[in-house]
C-alpha positions in Angstrom: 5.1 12.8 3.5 2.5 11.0 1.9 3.0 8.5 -0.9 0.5 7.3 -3.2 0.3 5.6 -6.3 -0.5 6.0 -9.7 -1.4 4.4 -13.4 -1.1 6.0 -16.3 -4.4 5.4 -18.2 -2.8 6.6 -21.5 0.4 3.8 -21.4 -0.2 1.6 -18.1 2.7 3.0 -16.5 2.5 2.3 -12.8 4.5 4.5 -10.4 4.4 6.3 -6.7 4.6 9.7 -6.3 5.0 12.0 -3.0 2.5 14.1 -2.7 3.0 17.6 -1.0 0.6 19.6 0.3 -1.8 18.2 -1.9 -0.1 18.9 -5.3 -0.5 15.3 -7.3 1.5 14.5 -10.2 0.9 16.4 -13.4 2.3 14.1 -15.9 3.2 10.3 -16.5 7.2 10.0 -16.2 7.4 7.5 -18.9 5.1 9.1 -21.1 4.2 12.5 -20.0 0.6 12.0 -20.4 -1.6 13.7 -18.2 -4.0 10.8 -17.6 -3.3 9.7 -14.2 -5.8 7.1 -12.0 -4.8 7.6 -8.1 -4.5 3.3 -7.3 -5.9 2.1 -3.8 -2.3 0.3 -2.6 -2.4 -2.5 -0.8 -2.1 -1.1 2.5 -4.9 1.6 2.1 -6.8 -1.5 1.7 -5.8 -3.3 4.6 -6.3 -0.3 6.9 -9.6 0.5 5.8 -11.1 -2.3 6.0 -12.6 -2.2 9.8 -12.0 -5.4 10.7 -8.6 -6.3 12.6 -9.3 -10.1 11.6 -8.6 -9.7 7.9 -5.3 -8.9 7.7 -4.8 -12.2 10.3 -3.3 -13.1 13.4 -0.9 -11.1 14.9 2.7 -12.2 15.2 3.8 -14.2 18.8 4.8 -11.4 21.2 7.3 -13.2 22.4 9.4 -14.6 19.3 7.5 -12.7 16.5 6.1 -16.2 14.7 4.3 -14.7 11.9 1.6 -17.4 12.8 0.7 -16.3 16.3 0.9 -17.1 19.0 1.4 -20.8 19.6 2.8 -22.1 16.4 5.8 -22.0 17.3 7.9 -24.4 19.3 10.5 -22.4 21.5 7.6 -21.8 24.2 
């Protein structure tokens, strides 16, 4: 089940929604205002952005260092 989010371009309200079958939100929940902006979320971005470099190093396979390998000091 997808989930994506959404602002509210009549009050600001930002919330997620899950989307079935393609059926998006018809109305803001505070506001019940039908102007609703789909929002790029923050892993979208990361995912599309076709280079494994930007989102950084990987974690150590062996400890999980969020630095990578070799930062840390139990190896």
């Amino acid at each position: 089940m997808p989930i994506f989010e959404y602002r509210c371009d009549h009050c600001g309200h930002r919330f997620e929604a899950i989307v079935l079958n393609g059926r998006q939100p018809d109305l803001c929940p505070a506001c019940e205002h039908p102007d609703l902006r789909k929002q790029i979320s923050t892993f979208a971005a990361h995912a599309s952005s076709g280079s494994a470099m930007a989102a950084g190093p990987a974690p150590c396979g062996s400890c999980g260092d969020p630095r990578g390998p070799g930062s840390c000091r139990t190896h």
